[in-house]
DRENTOR-760116 format. One record per residue: z, y, x of N, C-alpha, C in turn. Coordinates in pm, whole numbers, plus 32768, in hexadecimal, padded with zeros to 4 digits. Last residue first. Layout:
N
ZYXZYXZYX
...
END
This chain:
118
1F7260F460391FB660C7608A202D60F860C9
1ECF61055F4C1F2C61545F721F7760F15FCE
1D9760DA5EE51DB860995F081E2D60CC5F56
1CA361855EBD1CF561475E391DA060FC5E63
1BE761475F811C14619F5F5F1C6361E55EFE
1B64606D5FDA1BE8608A5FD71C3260F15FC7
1A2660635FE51AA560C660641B2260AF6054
1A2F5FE25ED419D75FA35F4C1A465FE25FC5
1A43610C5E591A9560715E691AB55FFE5E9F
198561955E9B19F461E15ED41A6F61495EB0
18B461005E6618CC61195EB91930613F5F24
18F161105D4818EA60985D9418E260BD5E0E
18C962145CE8192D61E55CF9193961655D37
178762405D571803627A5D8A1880624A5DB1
174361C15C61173B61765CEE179461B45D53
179A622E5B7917BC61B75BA817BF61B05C37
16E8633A5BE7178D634B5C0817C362995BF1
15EC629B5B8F161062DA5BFD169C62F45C50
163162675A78162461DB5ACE160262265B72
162E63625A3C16AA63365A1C1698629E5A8A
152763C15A451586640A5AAD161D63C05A80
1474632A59C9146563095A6914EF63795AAF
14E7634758CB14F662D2591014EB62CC598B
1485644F58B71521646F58A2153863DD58E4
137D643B58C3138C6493592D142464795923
137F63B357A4133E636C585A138163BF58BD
13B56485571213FA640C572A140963A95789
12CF652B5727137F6555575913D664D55754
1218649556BD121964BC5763129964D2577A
1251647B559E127B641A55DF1273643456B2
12E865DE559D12836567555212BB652955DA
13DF667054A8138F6660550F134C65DE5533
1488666E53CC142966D353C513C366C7545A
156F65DF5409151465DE539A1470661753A0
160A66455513159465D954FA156D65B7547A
168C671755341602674E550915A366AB5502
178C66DB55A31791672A553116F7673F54D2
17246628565A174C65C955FF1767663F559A
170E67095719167C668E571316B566595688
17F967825751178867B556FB1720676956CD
182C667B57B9189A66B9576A184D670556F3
17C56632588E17C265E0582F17CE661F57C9
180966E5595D175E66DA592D1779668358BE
191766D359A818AC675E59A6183867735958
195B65DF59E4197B663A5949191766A95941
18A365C95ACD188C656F5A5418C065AF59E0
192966845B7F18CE666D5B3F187566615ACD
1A3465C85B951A3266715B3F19AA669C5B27
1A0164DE5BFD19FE64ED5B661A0365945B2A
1994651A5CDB196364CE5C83197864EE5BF4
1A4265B85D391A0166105D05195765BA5CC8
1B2B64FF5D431B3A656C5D161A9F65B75CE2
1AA964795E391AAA64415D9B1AD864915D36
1A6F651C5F0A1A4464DF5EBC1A2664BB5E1F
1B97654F5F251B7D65A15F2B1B03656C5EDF
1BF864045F651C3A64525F181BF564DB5ECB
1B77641460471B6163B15FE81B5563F95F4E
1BE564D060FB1B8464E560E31B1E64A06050
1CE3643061061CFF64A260E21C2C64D660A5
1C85633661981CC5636A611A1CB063DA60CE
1C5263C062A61BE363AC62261C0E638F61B9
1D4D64A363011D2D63FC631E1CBC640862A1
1D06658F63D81D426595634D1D0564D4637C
1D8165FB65231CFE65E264D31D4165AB644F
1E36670165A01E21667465891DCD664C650E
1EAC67C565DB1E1D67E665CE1DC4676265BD
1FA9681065DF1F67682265621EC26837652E
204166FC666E200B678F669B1FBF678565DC
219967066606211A66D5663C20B367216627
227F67A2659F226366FD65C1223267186630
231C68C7655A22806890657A22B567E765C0
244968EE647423F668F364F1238D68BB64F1
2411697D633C242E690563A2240469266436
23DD6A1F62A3244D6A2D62C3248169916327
22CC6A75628523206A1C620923AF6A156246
21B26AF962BA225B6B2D62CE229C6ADE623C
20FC6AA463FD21196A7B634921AB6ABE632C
20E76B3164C5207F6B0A646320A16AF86407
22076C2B64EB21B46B9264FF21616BAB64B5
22786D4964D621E76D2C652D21CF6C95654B
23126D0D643F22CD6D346406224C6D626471
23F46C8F64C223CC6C6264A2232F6C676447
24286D91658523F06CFB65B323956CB96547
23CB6ED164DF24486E2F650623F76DBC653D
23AE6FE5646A236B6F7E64CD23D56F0E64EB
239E70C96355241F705A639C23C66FE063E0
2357717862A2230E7164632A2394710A6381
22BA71B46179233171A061E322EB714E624F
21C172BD613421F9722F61352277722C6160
216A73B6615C21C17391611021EF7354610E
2077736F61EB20CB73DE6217217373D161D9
200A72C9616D2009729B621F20637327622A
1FE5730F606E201D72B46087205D72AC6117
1F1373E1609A1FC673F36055200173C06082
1E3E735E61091E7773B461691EF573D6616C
1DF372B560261E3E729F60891E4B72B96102
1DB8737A5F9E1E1273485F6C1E3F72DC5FE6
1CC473F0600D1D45744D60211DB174125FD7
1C19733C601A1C537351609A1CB273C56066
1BF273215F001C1672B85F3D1C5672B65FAD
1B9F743A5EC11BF9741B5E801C4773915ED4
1A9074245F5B1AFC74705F6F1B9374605F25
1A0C73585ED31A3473715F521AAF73D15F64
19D773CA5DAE1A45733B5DF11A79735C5E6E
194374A35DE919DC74B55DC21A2C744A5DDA
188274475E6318B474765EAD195274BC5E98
181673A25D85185B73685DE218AA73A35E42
17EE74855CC7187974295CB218B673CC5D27
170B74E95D42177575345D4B17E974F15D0E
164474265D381667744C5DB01717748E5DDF
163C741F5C411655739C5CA716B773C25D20
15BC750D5C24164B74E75BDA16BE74755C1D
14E775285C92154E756E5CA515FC753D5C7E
148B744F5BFE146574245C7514D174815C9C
146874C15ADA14BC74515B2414C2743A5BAD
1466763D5AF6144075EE5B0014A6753F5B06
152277255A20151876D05A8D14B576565A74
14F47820594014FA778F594314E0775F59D1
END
């Protein structure tokens, strides 16, 4: 019988190895066709504009935000509202100060204009 600590030891060192020799296959095997276009940054088949190191507009950040306002909010509600029979009135306080929390959030991110597609 092996120890765990051995065992640990000895699966990771099978990952490892398994990981660098699959993509040793690969880097040997692959195709290997170099083209212009496949040494740009982005390869969509356009030429480059503008430089691609240009700052994102806060929109975008808005956006990013409120997304995880609400993905969040499903996150914790979801199970919170499967088990609210059975849980006492604290979980209910604690479920108000985090819903009138993401409120404020969303006012915020409304307040920014962030709703707002121009």
């Amino acid at each position: 019988m092996m120890s765990p600590a051995f065992a640990i030891i000895l699966f990771t060192f099978l990952a490892l190895i398994i990981a660098v020799g699959l993509l040793a296959v690969s880097a040997l095997l692959g195709p290997h066709r170099r083209r212009k276009g496949k040494l740009e940054p982005y390869e969509c088949g356009m030429p480059i504009i503008d430089d691609v190191r240009k700052p994102f507009h806060v929109q975008y950040y808005l956006v990013a935000v409120t997304f995880l306002l609400f993905d969040i909010e499903l996150a914790f509600i979801i199970p919170w509202a499967s088990v609210f029979k059975r849980i006492g009135p604290e979980a209910v306080l604690a479920m108000g100060i985090f819903v009138v929390l993401l409120a404020l959030g969303l006012i915020y991110e409304w307040a920014k204009g962030s709703f707002e597609w121009d």
